[in-house]
C-alpha positions as CSV (number, residue, x, y, z in Angstrom):
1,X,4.0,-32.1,23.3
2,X,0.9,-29.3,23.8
3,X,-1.9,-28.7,21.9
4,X,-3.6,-26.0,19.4
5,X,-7.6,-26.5,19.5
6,X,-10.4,-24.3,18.4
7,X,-13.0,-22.9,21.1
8,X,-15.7,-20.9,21.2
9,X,-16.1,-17.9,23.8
10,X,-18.9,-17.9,26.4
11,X,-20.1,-14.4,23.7
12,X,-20.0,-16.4,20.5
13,X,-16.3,-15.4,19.1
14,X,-14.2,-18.2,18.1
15,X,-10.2,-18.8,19.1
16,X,-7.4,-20.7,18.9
17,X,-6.6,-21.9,22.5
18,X,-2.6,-23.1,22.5
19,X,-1.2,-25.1,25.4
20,X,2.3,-26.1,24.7
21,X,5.0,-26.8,27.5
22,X,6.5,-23.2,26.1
23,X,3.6,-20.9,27.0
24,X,-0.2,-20.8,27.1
25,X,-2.1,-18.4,24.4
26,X,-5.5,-17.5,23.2
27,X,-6.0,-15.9,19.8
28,X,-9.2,-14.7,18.7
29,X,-10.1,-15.5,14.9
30,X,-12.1,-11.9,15.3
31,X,-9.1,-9.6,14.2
32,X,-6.7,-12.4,14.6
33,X,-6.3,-10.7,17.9
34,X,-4.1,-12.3,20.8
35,X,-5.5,-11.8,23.8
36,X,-3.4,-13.7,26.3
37,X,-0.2,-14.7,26.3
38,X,2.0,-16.5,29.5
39,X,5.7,-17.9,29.0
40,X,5.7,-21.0,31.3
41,X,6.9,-20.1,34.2
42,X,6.4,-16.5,33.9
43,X,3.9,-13.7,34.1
44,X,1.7,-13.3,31.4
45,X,3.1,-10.6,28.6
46,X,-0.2,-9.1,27.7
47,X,-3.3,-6.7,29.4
48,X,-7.1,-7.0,28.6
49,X,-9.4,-4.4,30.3
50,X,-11.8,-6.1,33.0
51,X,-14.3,-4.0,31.5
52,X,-14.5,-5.6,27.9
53,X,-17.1,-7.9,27.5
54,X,-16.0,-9.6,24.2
55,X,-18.8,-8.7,22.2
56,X,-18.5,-9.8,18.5
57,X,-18.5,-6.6,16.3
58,X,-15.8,-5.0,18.5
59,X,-12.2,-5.0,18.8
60,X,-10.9,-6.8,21.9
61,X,-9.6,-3.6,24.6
62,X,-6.4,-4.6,25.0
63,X,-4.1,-8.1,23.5
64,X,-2.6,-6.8,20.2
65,X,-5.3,-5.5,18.2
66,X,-4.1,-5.2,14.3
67,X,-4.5,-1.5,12.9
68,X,-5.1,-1.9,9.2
69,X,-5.0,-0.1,6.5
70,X,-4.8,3.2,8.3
71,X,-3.8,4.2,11.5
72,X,-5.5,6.5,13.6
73,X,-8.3,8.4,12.1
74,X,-8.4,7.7,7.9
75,X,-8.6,10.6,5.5
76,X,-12.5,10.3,5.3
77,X,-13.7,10.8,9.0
78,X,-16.6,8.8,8.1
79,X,-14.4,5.5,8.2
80,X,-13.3,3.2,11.2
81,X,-10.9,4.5,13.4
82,X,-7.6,2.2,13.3
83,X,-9.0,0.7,9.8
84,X,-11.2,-2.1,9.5
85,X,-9.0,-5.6,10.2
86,X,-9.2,-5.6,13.9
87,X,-13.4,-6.3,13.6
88,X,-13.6,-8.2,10.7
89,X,-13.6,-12.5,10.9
90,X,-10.0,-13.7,9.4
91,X,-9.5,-17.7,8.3
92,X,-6.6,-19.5,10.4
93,X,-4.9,-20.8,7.4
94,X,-2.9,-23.2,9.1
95,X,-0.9,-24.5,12.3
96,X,2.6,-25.9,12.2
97,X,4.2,-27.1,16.1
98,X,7.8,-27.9,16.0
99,X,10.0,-28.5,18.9
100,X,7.2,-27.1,20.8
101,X,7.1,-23.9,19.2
102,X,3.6,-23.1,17.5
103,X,3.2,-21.2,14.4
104,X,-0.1,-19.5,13.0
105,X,-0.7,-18.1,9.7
106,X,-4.0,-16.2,9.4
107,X,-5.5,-14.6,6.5
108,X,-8.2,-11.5,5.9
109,X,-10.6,-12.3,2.6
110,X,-11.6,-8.6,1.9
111,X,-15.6,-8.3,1.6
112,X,-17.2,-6.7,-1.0
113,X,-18.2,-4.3,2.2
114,X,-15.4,-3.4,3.0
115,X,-14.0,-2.4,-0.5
116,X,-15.3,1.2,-0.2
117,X,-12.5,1.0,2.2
118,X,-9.9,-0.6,0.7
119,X,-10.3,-0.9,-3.1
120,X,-7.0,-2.6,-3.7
121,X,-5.8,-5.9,-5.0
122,X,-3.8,-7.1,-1.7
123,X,-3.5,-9.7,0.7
124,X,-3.0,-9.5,4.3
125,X,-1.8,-11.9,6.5
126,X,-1.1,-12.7,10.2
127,X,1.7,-14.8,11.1
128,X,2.6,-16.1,15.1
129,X,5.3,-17.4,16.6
130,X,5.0,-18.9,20.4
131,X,7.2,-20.1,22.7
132,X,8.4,-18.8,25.9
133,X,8.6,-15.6,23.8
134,X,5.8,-14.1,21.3
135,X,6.1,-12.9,17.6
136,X,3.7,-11.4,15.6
137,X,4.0,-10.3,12.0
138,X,1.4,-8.5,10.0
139,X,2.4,-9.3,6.1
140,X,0.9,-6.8,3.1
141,X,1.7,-8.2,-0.5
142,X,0.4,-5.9,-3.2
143,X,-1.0,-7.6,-6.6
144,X,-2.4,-4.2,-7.9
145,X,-0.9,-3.0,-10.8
146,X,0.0,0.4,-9.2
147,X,1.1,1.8,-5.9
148,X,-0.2,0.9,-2.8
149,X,0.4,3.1,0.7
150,X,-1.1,2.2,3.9
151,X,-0.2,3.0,7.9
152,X,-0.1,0.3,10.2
153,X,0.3,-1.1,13.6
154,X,0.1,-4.2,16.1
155,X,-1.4,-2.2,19.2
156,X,0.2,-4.2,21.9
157,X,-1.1,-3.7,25.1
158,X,1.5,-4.3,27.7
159,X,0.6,-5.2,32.0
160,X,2.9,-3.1,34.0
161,X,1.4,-2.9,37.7
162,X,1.8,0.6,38.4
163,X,2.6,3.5,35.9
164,X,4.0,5.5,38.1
165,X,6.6,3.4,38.5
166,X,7.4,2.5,34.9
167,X,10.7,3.5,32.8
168,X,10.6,3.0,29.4
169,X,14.0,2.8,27.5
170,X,15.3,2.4,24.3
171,X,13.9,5.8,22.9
172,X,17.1,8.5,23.2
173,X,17.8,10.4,20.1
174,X,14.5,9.5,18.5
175,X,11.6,12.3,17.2
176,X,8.6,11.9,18.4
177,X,5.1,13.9,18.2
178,X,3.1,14.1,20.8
179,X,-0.4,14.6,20.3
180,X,-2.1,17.8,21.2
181,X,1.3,19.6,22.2
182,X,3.0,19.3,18.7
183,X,6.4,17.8,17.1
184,X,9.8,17.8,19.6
185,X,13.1,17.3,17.9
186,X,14.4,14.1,20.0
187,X,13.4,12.5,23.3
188,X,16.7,13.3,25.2
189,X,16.2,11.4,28.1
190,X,14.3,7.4,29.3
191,X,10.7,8.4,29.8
192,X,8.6,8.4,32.9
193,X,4.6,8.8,33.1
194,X,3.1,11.5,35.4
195,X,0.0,12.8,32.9
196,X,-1.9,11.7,29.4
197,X,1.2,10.1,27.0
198,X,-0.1,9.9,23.3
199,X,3.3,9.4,21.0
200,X,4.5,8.9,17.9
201,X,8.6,8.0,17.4
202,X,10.0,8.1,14.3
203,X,13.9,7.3,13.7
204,X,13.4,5.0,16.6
205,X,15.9,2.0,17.0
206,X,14.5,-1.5,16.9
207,X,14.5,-2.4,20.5
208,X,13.1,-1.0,23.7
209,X,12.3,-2.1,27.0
210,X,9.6,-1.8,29.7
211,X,10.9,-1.7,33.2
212,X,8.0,-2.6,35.5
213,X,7.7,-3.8,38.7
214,X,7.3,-7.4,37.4
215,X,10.1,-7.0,35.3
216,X,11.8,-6.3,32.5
217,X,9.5,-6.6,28.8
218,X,11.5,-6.0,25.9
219,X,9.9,-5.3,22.4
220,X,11.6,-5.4,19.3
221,X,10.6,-4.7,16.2
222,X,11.8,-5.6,12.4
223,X,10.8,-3.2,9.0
224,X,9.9,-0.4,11.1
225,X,11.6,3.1,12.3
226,X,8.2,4.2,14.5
227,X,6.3,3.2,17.7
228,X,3.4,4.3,19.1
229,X,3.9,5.0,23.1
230,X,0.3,5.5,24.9
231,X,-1.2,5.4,28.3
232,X,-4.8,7.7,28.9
233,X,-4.3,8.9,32.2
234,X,-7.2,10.1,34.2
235,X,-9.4,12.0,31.9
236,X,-9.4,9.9,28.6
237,X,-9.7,6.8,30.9
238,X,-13.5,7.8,31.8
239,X,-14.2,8.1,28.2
240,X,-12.8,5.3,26.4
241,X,-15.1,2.5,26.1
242,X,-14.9,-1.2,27.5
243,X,-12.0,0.4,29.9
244,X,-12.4,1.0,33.7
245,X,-11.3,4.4,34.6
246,X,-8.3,3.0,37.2
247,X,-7.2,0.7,34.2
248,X,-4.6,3.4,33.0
249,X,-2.4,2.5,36.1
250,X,-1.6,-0.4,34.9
251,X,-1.6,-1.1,31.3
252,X,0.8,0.7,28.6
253,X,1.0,0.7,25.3
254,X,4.0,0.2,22.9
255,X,2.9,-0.5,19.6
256,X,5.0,-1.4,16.6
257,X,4.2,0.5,13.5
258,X,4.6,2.3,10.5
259,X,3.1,5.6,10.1
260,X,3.9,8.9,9.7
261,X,7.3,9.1,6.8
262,X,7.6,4.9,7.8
263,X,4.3,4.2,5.8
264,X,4.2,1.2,3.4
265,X,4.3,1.9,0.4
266,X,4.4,-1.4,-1.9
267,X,5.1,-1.0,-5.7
268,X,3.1,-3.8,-8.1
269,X,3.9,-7.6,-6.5
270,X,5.7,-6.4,-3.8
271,X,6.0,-7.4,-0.4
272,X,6.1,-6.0,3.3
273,X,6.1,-7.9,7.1
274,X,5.8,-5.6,10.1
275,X,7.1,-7.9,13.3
276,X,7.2,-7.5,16.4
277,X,8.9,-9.9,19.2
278,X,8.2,-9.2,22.8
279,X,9.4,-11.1,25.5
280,X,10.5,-11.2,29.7
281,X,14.1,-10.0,29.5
């Protein structure tokens, strides 16, 4: 039937180790952050950098690390980069197997820390779905009595073998900015890797796909019009930390979101879910 059990890593962090006859999974309670994730009988669907050393304090290099409340760089430059979520301890509120399909809810408690951050009245939750295919779903519920916005994103981190020979699809006739060369009107064409690839889609339909060596990954994503497409290439690779500077050849990332015009914006008792499935095609 499987099993869902709590462990602790060799560094101290605590997960939720899941061994069904679907898949194998680890998820770390730090940032409610998958790390591993391998359909039975398949490849695994998720990279980790050799080079991270699971230190508690720092988000995991590579799994889907959850951005939240702000993507990127916040207004005040003084704050996280990618929010504050993906560091913090969340609570596995509970485990539900069915038909050999797990489910996870997992909830953030904000410290009174962390509200010179995020001064709202919100909850935030993670939900998981596994199988032979992955879900994850990052749920905002506002109880303020006022307008909350916020930018987003489940930074999925995606093993392709060799970038030079990865395709990615799905992405004709959306806008995209990419970073340090400006805005561009629509991607007109499947794109290919030869240097540093740092963008954001907007208008984007819901499903692309990641043609690899391995094989086809497709990602799919529900409430949300923008993705985030990244790989560092050479230069950025030697100055990112916990990352080995040959890891951009074979990691890529294509990260469900909403930024930009997509940002949340959740009126008094209102509710949003950000999901995204990914799966072997």
């Amino acid at each position: 039937m499987g099993s869902v059990t709590t462990k602790k890593h060799e560094n101290g962090l605590d997960y939720v180790d899941v061994n069904t006859p679907l898949c194998k999974a680890r998820i770390f309670l730090q940032g409610a952050q998958i790390d591993y994730f391998e359909p039975v009988g398949q490849k695994p669907l998720l990279w980790v950098s050799s080079a991270d050393d699971y230190q508690p304090g720092n988000g995991i290099r590579g799994g889907i690390p959850v951005c939240w409340p702000w993507f990127g760089m916040s207004d005040n430059p003084d704050f996280p980069q990618h929010g504050f979520a993906r560091t913090r301890i969340w609570s596995l509120e509970s485990v539900k197997m069915h038909d050999q399909v797990v489910e996870l809810k997992f909830s953030l408690n904000i410290s009174e820390e962390d509200k010179q951050y995020w001064p709202h009245d919100t909850d935030v939750e993670v939900l998981m779905t596994l199988s032979n295919t992955l879900s994850v779903s990052l749920v905002n519920t506002n109880h303020s009595d006022y307008e909350v916005s916020l930018t987003q994103a489940l930074h999925t981190y995606f093993p392709i073998e060799d970038i030079h020979q990865l395709k990615a699809t799905g992405f004709s006739g959306a806008k995209y900015i990419e970073f340090g060369e400006g805005p561009f009107p629509q991607q007109q064409d499947d794109v290919d890797f030869t240097k540093e690839t740092d963008r954001v889609y907007t208008e984007l339909a819901e499903v692309q796909q990641l043609h690899t060596t391995n094989g086809i990954i497709e990602v799919k994503r529900e409430h949300s019009s923008s993705a985030v497409l990244w790989n560092p290439w050479i230069d950025k690779s030697t100055r990112l930390s916990r990352f080995n500077s040959d890891d951009y050849l074979t990691m890529v990332c294509l990260e469900a979101a909403n930024v930009l015009e997509d940002k949340v914006v959740l009126a008094p008792n209102e509710s949003h879910t950000l999901t995204t499935h990914i799966r072997w095609k």
